[in-house]
C-alpha positions as CSV (number, residue, x, y, z in Angstrom):
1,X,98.1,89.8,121.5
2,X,101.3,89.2,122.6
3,X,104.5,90.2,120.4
4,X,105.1,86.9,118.4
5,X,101.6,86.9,117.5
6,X,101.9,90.4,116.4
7,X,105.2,89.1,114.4
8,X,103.5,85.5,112.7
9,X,100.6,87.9,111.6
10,X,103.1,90.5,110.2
11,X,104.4,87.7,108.7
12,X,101.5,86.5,107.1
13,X,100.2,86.0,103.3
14,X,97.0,88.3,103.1
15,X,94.0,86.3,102.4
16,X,93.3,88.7,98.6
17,X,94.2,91.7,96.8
18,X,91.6,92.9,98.2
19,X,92.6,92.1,102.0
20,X,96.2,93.2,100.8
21,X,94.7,96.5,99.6
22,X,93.0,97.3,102.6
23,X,95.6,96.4,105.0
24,X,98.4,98.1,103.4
25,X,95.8,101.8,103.4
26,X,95.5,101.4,107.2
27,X,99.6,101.1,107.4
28,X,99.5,104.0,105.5
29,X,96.8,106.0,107.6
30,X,98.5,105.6,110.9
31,X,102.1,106.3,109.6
32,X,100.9,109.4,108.1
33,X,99.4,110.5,111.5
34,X,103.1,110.1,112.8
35,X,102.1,108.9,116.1
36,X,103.6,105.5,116.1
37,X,107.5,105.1,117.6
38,X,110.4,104.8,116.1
39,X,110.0,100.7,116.0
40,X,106.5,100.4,115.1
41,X,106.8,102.6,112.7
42,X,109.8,100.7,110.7
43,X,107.9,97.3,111.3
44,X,104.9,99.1,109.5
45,X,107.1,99.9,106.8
46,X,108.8,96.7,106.2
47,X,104.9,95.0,106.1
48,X,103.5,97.8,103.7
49,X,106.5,96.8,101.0
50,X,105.3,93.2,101.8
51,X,101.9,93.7,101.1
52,X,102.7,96.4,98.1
53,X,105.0,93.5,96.2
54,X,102.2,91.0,96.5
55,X,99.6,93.4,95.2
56,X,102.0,94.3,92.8
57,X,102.6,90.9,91.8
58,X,98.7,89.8,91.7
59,X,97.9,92.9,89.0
60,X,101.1,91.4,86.9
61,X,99.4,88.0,87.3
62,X,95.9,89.5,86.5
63,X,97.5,91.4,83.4
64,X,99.2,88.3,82.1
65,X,95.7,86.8,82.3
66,X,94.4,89.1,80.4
67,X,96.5,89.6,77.9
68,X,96.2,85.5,77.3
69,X,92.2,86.0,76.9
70,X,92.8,88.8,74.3
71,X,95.2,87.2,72.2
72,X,92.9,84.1,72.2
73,X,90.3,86.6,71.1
74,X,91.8,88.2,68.3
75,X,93.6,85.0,67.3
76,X,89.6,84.0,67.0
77,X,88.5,86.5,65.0
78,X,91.3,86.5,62.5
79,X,90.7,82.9,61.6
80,X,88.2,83.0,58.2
81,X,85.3,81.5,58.7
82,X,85.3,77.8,56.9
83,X,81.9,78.3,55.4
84,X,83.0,81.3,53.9
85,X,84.9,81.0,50.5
């Protein structure tokens, strides 16, 4: 993989939060073992805040979702019945 490959993929939108999730804990496991240069290691760092805003903004979409359902749901069962009088 040459480095403008490595660069476009860096670059890229991760497919889920799941993808996300898993790409942004192997960032994490290789600059932990502190092996990687000085370079590497900055590019890693710049692609795990990428990859930890869209997570973060997929759980703020998922919680916006939810709280939609439940106030559906309770606007639901707060309506009387119109059989019941």
């Amino acid at each position: 993989m040459t480095k403008s490959t490595k660069n476009a993929a860096a670059l890229s939108q991760p497919e889920s939060f799941e993808a996300a999730s898993a790409e942004l804990e192997k960032i994490v496991i290789a600059m932990e073992a502190g092996q990687m240069p000085l370079e590497a290691s900055l590019a890693a760092y710049q692609r795990g805040v990428e990859l930890l805003q869209y997570c973060q903004s997929k759980l703020q979409n998922a919680q916006q979702q939810v709280r939609i359902l439940e106030a559906g749901m309770v606007k639901n069962f707060s309506q009387p019945d119109s059989n019941e009088h």
